[in-house]
C-alpha positions in Angstrom: 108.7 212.9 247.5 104.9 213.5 248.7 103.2 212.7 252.1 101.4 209.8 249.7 104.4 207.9 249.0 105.4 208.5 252.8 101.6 207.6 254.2 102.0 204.4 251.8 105.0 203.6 253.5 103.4 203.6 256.7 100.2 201.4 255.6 102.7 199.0 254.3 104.6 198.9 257.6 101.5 199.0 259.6 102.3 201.7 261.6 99.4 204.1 263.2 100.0 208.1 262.2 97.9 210.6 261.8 97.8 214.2 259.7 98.0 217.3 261.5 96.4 220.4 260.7 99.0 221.8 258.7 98.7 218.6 256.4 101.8 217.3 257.8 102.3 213.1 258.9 103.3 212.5 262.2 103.2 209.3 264.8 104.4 207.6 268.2 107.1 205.1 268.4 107.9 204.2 271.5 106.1 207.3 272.9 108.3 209.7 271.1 106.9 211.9 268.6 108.1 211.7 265.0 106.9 213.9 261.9 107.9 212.8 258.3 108.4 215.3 256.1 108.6 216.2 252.4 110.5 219.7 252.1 111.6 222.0 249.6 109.9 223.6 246.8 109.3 220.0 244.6 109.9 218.0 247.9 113.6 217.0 247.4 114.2 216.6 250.3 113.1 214.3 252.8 113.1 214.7 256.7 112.3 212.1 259.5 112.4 214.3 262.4 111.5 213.0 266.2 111.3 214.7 269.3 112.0 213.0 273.0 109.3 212.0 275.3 111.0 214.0 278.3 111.7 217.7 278.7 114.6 218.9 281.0 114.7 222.6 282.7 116.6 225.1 281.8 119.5 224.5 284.5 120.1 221.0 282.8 120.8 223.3 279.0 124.6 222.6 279.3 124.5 219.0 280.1 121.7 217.9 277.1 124.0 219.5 274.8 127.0 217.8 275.4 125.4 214.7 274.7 124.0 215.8 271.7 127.4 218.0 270.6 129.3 214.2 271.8 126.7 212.4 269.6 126.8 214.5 266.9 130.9 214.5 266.6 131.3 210.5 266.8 127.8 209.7 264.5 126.0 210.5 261.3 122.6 210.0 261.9 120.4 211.6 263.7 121.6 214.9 263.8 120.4 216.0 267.5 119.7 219.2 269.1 118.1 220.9 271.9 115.2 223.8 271.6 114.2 226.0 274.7 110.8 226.7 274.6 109.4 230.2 275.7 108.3 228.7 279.3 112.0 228.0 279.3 111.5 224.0 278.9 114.4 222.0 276.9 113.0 219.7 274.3 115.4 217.5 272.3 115.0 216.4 268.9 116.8 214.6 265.8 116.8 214.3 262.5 117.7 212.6 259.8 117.5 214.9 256.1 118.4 213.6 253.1 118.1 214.5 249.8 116.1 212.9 247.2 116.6 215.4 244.4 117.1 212.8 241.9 114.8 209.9 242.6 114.2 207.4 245.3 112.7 204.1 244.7 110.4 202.8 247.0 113.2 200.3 248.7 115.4 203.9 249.3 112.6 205.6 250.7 111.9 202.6 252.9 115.4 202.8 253.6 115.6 206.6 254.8 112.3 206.3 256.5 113.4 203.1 258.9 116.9 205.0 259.5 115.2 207.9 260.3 113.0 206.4 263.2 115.8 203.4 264.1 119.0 206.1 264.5 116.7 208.4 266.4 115.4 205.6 268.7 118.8 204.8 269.6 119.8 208.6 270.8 116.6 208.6 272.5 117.5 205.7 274.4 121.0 207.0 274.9 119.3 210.1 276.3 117.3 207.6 278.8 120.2 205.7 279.8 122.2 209.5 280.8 119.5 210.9 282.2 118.0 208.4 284.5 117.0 211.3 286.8 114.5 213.5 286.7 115.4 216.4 284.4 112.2 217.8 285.4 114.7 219.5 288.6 117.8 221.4 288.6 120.9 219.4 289.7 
């Protein structure tokens, strides 16, 4: 796996990205932030990781990670989690990770790049639909 096969995909799709400093390729869907990555010593492993376009405060900690613990128990894909920044902000992110050790066609890798951004989209909007009030404020 190599950021060229992955920023191939994306010409092909005709999706906008762009390349961050650290060389990684990253872009908005739907005004969420998604990187595609390539990890592992010989990149065998390939990540499609995207992070919602709300933060919630600390107070709301216990209720964003129900959903994700409830979404991670009944699905697969994305794997979802919540990070607390320093400042004490809650981001929540997914993932999808799978391994491409031996081989992927460019169909397969088409394949886990779509799931990666479709399964996410859908938590994300699960995560709109829960939290239709500001998380911006305690409770």
């Amino acid at each position: 796996m190599s950021n060229e096969r992955i920023s191939a995909w994306l010409d092909q799709s005709g999706f906008t990205y762009f390349v961050d400093t650290d060389g990684d390729l990253g872009g908005l869907w739907h005004g969420r932030l998604f990187y595609f990555l390539p990890l592992g010593p010989d990149g065998e492993v390939l990540q499609v990781r995207g992070q919602w376009h709300r933060e919630a405060t600390i107070e709301r900690l216990s209720d964003v990670l129900e959903v994700c613990n409830e979404w991670n128990a009944e699905r697969i894909w994305p794997k979802t989690y919540a990070r607390v920044r320093d400042d004490g902000a809650i981001v929540v992110c997914a993932e999808v990770t799978v391994s491409v050790e031996h081989g992927a066609n460019d169909d397969q890798l088409a394949q886990h790049l779509q799931c990666g951004l479709s399964t996410s989209a859908m938590f994300f909007e699960h995560l709109d639909a829960v939290f239709a009030d500001p998380l911006g404020s305690a409770p």
